[in-house]
N, C-alpha and C positions, 0 to 999 in steps of 0.2 A: 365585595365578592361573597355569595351566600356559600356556606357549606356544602350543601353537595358540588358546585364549582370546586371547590378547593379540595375537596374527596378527588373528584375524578383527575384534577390535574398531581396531586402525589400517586396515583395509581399508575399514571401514564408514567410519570419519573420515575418511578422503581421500575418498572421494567424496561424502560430505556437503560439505567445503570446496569442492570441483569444481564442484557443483553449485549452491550460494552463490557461489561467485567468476564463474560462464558467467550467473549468474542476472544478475546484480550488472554484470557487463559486457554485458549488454543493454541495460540499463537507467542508463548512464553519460551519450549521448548527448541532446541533446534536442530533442525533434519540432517542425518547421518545416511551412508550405504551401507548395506547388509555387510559390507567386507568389512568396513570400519568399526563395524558393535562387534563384531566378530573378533579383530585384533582386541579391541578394549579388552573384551570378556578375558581373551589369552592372556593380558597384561596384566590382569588384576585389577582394574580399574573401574569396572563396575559394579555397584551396591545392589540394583534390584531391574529386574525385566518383567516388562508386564504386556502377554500379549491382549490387544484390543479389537472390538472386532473390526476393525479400520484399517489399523496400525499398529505398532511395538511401539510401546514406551519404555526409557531406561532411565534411570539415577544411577547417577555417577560419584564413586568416594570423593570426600573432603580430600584427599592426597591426589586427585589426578591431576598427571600435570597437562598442560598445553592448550587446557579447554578454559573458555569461560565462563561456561551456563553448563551447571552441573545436570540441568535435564536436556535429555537427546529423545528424537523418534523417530523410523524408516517408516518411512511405505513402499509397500509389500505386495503383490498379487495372493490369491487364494494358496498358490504354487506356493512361490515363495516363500508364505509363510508356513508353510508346512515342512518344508525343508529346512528353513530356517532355525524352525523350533525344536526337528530332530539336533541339529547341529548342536545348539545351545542346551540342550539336555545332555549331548555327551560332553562337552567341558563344563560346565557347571551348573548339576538342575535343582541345583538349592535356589540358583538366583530367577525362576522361572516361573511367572505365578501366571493365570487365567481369568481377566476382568471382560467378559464381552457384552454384558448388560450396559456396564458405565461408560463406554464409548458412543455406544447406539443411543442411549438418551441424550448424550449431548450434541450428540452430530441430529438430532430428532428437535431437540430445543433451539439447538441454533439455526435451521433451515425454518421450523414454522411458525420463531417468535416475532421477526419483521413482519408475518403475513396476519400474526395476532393483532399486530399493534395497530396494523391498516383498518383492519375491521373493525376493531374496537375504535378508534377514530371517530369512523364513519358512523358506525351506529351510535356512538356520543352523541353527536351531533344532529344526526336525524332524529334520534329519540329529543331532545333537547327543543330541536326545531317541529315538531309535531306537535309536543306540547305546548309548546310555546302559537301555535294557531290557534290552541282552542283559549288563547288569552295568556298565554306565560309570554316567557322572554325567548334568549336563541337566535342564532344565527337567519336560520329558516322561518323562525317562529314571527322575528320582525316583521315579515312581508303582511303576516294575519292580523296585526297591530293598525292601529287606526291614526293615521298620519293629522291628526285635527289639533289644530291652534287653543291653547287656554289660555283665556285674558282672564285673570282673576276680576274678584269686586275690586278689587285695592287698586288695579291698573286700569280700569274701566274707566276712563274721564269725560265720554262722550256722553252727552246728556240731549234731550228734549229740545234745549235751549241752543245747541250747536246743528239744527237741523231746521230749514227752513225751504218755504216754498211748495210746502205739501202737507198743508195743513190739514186737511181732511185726511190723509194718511196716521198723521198723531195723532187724531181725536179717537181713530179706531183701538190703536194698539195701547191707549190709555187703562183699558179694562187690563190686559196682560200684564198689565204695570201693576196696577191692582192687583189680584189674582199672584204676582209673586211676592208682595210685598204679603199683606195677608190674606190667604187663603180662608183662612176660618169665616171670613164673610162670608163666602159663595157658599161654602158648604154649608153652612147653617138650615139653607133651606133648600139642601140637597140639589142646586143647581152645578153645570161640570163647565171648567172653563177646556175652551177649545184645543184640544189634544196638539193640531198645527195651525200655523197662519201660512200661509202664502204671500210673496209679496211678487207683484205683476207689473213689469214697468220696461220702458228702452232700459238699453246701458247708461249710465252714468244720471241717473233719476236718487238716489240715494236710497236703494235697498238695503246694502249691509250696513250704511252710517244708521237707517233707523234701525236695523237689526241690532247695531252695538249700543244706541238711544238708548232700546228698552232697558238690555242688561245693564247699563250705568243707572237709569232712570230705577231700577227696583233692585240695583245692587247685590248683583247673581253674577255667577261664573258664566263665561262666555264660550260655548266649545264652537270653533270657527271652521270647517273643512267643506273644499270644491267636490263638487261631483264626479268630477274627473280623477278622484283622489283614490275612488272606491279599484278602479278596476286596474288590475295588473299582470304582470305576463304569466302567472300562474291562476290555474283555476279553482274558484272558490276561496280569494284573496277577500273580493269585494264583501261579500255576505259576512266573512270570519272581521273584518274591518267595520262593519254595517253593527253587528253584536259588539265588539269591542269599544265603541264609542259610545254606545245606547249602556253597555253597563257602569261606567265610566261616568255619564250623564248621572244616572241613578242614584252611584257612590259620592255625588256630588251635589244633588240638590240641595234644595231649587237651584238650576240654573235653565240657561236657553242653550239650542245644540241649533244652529245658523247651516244650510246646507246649501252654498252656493253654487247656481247654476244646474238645479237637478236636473235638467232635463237630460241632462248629459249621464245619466243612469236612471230616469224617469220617463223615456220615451214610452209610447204606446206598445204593447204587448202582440205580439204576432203578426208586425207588418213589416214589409219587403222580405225580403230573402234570409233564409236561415244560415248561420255562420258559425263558428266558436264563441269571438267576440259580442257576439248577437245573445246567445244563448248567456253567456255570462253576466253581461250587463241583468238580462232578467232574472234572474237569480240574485243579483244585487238588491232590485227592485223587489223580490219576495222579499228578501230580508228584510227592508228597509216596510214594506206593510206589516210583515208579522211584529217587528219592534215593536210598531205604532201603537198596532192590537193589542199589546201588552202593556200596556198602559195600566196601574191601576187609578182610582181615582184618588187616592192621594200623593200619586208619583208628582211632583214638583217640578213636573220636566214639560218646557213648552218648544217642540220643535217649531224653527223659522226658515222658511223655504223662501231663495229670487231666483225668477227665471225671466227672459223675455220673450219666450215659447210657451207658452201656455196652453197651446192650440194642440201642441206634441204630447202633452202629457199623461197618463194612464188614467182612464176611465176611476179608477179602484183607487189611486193616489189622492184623488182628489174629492173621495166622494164626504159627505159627512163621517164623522168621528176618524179620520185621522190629518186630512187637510180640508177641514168646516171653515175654514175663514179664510177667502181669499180679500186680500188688500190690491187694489188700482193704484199705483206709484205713480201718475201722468207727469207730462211734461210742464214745468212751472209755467204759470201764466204772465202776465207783467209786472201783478202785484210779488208774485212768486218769486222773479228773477231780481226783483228789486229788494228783498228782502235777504236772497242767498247774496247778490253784490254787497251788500251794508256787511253781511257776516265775515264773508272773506276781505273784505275792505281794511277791517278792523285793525289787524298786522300790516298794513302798508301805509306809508305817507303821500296823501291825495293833496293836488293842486285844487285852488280856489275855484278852477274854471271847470273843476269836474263835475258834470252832472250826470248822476250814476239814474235818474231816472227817463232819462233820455237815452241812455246805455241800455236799459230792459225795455226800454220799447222799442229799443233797432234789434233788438237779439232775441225773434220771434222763430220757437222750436230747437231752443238752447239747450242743453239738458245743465242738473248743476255741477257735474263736475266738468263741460265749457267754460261756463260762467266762470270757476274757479280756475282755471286755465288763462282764461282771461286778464283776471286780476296777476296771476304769477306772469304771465308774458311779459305785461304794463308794468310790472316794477323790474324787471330783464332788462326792458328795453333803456326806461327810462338811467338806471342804472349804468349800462352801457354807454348814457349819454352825456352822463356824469350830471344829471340832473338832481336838485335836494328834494323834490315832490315826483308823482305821478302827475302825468296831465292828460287833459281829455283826447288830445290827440296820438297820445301811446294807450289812451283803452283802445281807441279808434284802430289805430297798427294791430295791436294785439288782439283785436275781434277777427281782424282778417286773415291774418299768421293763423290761429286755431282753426277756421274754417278753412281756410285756402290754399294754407302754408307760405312760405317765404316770398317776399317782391323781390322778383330777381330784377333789380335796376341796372345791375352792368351788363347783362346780356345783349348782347349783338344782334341786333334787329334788323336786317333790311328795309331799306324805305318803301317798297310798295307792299312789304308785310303791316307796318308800322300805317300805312295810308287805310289802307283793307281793314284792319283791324277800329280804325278810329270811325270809318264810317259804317260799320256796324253795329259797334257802340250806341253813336249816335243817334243811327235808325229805331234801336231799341228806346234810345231817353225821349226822342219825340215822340212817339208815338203812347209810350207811359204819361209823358205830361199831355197829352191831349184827350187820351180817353178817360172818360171820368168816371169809370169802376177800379178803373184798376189801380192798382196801389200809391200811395205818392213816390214820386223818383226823390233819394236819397243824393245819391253821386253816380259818377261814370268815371271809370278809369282807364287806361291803354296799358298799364302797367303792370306785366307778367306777373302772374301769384299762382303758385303749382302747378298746373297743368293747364289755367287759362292764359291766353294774351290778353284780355281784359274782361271787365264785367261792369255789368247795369245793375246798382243797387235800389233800393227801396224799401222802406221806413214807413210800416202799415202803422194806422192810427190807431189799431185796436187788435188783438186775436184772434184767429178767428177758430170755430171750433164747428164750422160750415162752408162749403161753396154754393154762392149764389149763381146763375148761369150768368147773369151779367156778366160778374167777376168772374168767370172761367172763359166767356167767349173776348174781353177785352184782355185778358190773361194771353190766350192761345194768339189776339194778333200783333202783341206785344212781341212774343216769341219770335214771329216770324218778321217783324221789323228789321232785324239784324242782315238778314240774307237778302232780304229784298235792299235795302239801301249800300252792301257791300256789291252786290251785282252790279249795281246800277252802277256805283263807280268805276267798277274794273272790267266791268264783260266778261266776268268770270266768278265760278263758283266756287268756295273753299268747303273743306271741314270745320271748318271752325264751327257751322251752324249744326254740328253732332251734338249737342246738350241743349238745342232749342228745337231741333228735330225730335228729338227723344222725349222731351217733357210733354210738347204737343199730341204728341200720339198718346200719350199715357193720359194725358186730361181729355181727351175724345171718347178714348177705350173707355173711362172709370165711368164716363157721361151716359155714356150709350150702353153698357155690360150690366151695372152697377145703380146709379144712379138715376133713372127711367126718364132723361132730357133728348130722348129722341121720338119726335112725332109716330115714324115709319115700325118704329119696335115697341114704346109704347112703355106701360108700366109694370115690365118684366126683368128680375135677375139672371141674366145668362150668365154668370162671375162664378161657376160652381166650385164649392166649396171642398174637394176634395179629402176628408178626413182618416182612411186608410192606408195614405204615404204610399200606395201601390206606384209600382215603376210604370206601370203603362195608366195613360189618364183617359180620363171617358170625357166625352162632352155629353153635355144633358139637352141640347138641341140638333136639329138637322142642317145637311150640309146647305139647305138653300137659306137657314135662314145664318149660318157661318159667313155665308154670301153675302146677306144684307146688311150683318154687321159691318163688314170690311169696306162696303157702299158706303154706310152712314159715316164710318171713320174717316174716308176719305173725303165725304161733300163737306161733314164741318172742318176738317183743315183747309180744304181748298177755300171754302168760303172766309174763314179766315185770315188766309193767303191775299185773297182779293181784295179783301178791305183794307187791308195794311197796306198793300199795292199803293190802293187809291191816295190812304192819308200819307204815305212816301210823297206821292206824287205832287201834291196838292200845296208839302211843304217842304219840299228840296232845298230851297232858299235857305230855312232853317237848319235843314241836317248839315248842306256845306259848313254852315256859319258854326254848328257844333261840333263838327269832326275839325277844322283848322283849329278850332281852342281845345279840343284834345290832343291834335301832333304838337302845341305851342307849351301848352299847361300840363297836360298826360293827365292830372286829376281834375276833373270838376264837382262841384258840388252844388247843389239843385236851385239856390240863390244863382249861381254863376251862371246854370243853364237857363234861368228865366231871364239875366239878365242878356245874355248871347239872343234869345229867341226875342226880344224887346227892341235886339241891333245896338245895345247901350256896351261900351269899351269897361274890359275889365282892370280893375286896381287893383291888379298882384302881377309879382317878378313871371317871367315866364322860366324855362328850365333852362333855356341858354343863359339866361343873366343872372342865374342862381352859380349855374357851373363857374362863369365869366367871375362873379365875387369872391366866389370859396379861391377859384385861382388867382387871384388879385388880394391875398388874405384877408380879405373885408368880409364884413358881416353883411349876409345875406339878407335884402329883404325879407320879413316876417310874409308867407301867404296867409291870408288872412280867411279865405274860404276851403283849400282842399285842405280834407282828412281834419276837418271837424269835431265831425259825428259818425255814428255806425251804421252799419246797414244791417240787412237779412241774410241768410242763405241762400246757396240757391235754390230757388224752390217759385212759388208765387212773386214775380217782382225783384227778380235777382236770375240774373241771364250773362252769366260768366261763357266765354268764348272759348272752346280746348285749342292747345295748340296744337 
């Protein structure tokens, strides 16, 4: 507790006691009637009267008897006491004296020192918390204080070598590493290292793990705080927070100051609708420029900004000298994801049969905290199973769990849900192993996982960081395999084909908007780009040729409709044969389906002779084909079924 603290709280205590003790001695005395001071007087019993201007006070001789509190006082009207005091003048006016000052200041002290004490309170505290905005402490003052995380150099353990997968990402922020390690290089020949970096990526790409890289890699302070941290239900919290971390930074260099998620106080400046919250946020965002600006050049301070809006962000945020380096975080490649599995792999014990590079080629558009999800499920599960390793068939579960969420096996299925569902499935796996752009088929399952009743996996050979129209037009009649082969079995249409309706249109629109694979529209972007965030949107073409778009969207679905048709048609024989080994099996995997499509019997327990073992306590045949290996998302080659 600093000094003026302990000042103000003895100031308070003294006149709390003050004010207890004046209370306290009002209240000592005890009240009499005017007949009774009157007998006294006659009796001889009392020492001294003192009119007040209130009231009559009296002291009473050491000799009175019957009383116990030798001081007494009436209260009196204006009358009264006038009378009273004639009275007491004729029997004894020796004992008669005139105090009317000392009444009135206490009756004056004690009505307006409660109302001192409030005020004074109050303004403590407010004075305390005003000061305390512009960087002090306080009740009030806390809210203008900068709520940001310090990871010292001493606690900083994450290094360069705990981040993989993004290698060109490291090779950039290598100079910053530099630059805080020694500075005196770059200066030497008057060069300025970048005031901010930018780090531009999805969720879960590893922005703040390189953000805590660098600081561990150059052995600097870490000041750590979200965007969201800045604004609060008072105005002008953000900017008084925005300065109080920037000087903070300063009194601490070198270090790095990480500012997650700016966009959430970094949006564009003057778009949509004006509000409170609106206006404040920009005012954050002043603050948060003029810091920058203030930079000198030998401030030791390298702000590090992640968003994955980048597109939101202020003109002026980003322009040279104060966020000059923006960093691309992508999504890891194969090499990528097989390098983040080796890392996180590291603390778990893996089975012999694990092969972790056949796990990053099924987990195409993973980010790496997936990846690491992945690996924590797989030792969940296996754990759960009371197994001594990881094996390839718990990454297999646990790729799917993370993308899909839980296999609800005990649910209650109806059997012509359970039929429907398998021969659409299936309509989707043949029609993937037949055309030969589209991706290899992985497995097929019937077995509910979040929100689908099953899905069509597959297991692409390569990344791709293109679509080719092949691979989009055998893509789109892949999609529609599912509904065309469920039709045909039940005379009936479901929902289920909502996430293969939906993809379809979306690979048509991007074909046709975007892309320029439409003869009829030709090599034009109608996709406009809207960068105002205005509440009402424009379109940059006219309504006939809106018209022709929604033409061309619908002739390449329907044409892709048609051909799917056809190869349904063509190999029905096949879809039966793979939808009964999906109501038998529930899981197949892409061996199993070629061997089904071959007409060759499969060598694994089906689900009744598994249930039939576990109930007969015997150990279950081993299936030796489903749940393998991993698949994809859904996305290209992955056509999960909603229920």
């Amino acid at each position: 507790m600093n000094r003026g603290m302990f000042g103000w709280l003895m100031l308070i205590a003294v006149a709390v006691v003050l004010f207890v003790f004046l209370s306290r001695a009002q209240n000592t005395a005890d009240e009499k009637k005017p007949g009774e001071l009157i007998n006294l007087v006659e009796s001889g019993q009392v020492k001294e009267i003192v009119f007040k201007a209130d009231r009559i006070d009296a002291t009473l001789n050491d000799s009175a008897e019957g009383v116990q509190n030798k001081r007494i006082y009436v209260e009196v009207s204006s009358e009264g006491k006038e009378f009273l005091y004639k009275k007491l003048m004729e029997l004894n006016p020796q004992l008669v004296s005139e105090d009317p000052n000392s009444g009135l200041f206490l009756q004056l002290m004690i009505s307006i020192l409660p109302w001192l004490l409030f005020f004074a309170l109050i303004w403590f505290f407010l004075f305390r918390g005003l000061r305390g905005g512009a960087g002090g402490g306080g009740m009030l003052g806390n809210f203008g204080r900068s709520k940001h995380k310090i990871i010292s150099k001493e606690m900083t353990h994450v290094t360069l070598n705990d981040v993989a997968g993004i290698q060109e990402a490291k090779e950039e922020v290598q100079e910053i590493i530099e630059f805080l390690k020694n500075p005196k290089r770059f200066q030497r020949l008057g060069g300025r290292i970048p005031r901010g970096v930018l780090l531009i990526g999805s969720p879960g790409c590893g922005k703040t793990l390189l953000a805590k890289a660098v600081a561990g890699e150059a052995e600097v302070p870490f000041f750590s705080i979200s965007g969201s941290d800045f604004v609060e239900m008072f105005v002008g919290v953000g900017a008084s927070r925005v300065r109080d971390l920037f000087k903070q930074a300063k009194d601490n260099s070198p270090c790095i100051i990480f500012l997650d998620e700016i966009d959430a106080v970094g949006r564009r400046r003057g778009s949509g609708f004006s509000s409170g919250g609106h206006d404040e946020r920009e005012q954050t965002l002043n603050a948060i420029l003029v810091e920058m600006d203030g930079f000198e050049t030998n401030d030791q301070v390298i702000v590090v900004a992640a968003t994955n809006r980048a597109d939101v962000l202020d003109p002026a945020l980003t322009r040279p000298g104060r966020f000059d380096r923006q960093i691309t975080v992508n999504l890891p490649d194969v090499k990528g994801r097989l390098e983040i599995l080796k890392v996180h792999a590291k603390r778990v014990k893996m089975g012999p049969d694990v092969d972790m590079e056949r796990l990053a080629r099924g987990t195409p558009m993973f980010s790496g905290a997936d990846l690491a999800a992945i690996i924590n499920e797989a030792a969940i599960i296996a754990t759960l199973l009371n197994k001594d390793f990881v094996e390839q068939n718990d990454l297999e579960e646990a790729r799917d769990k993370v993308r899909f969420g839980r296999a609800y096996k005990s649910r209650k299925i109806e059997e012509d849900e359970r039929v429907g569902t398998a021969y659409h499935e299936a309509g989707h796996a043949i029609i993937q192993t037949i055309l030969p752009h589209a991706d290899p088929l992985h497995k097929v399952t019937i077995i509910p996982r979040g929100q689908a009743m099953g899905a069509t996996f597959s297991l692409p050979e390569k990344d791709r960081y293109g679509y080719g129209q092949l691979y989009i037009r055998d893509t789109m009649r892949v999609l529609c395999g599912g509904r065309i082969a469920e039709n045909r079995k039940t005379s009936d249409i479901t929902s289920g084909a909502a996430m293969d309706i939906r993809m379809a249109t979306q690979y048509a629109r991007h074909m046709i908007l975007e892309w320029g694979m439409s003869d009829r529209l030709g090599f034009v972007n109608y996709n406009h780009d809207d960068q105002s965030e205005s509440v009402v949107t424009q379109r940059p073409y006219s309504d006939e040729t809106a018209h022709l778009i929604d033409e061309e969207v619908k002739r390449m679905i329907d044409e892709a409709y048609d051909d799917a048709e056809k190869i349904i048609e063509g190999n029905w024989d096949k879809v039966v044969a793979l939808a009964e080994g999906l109501l038998k099996y529930e899981t197949l995997d892409a061996e199993d389906v070629d061997q089904i499509m071959k007409g060759q019997p499969l060598d694994k327990p089906s689900v009744t002779e598994m249930l039939d073992a576990e109930d007969d306590d015997k150990p279950a045949p081993r299936a030796t084909g489903s749940g393998r290996d991993t698949g994809t998302e859904p996305g290209p080659g992955a056509y999960p079924s909603p229920a």
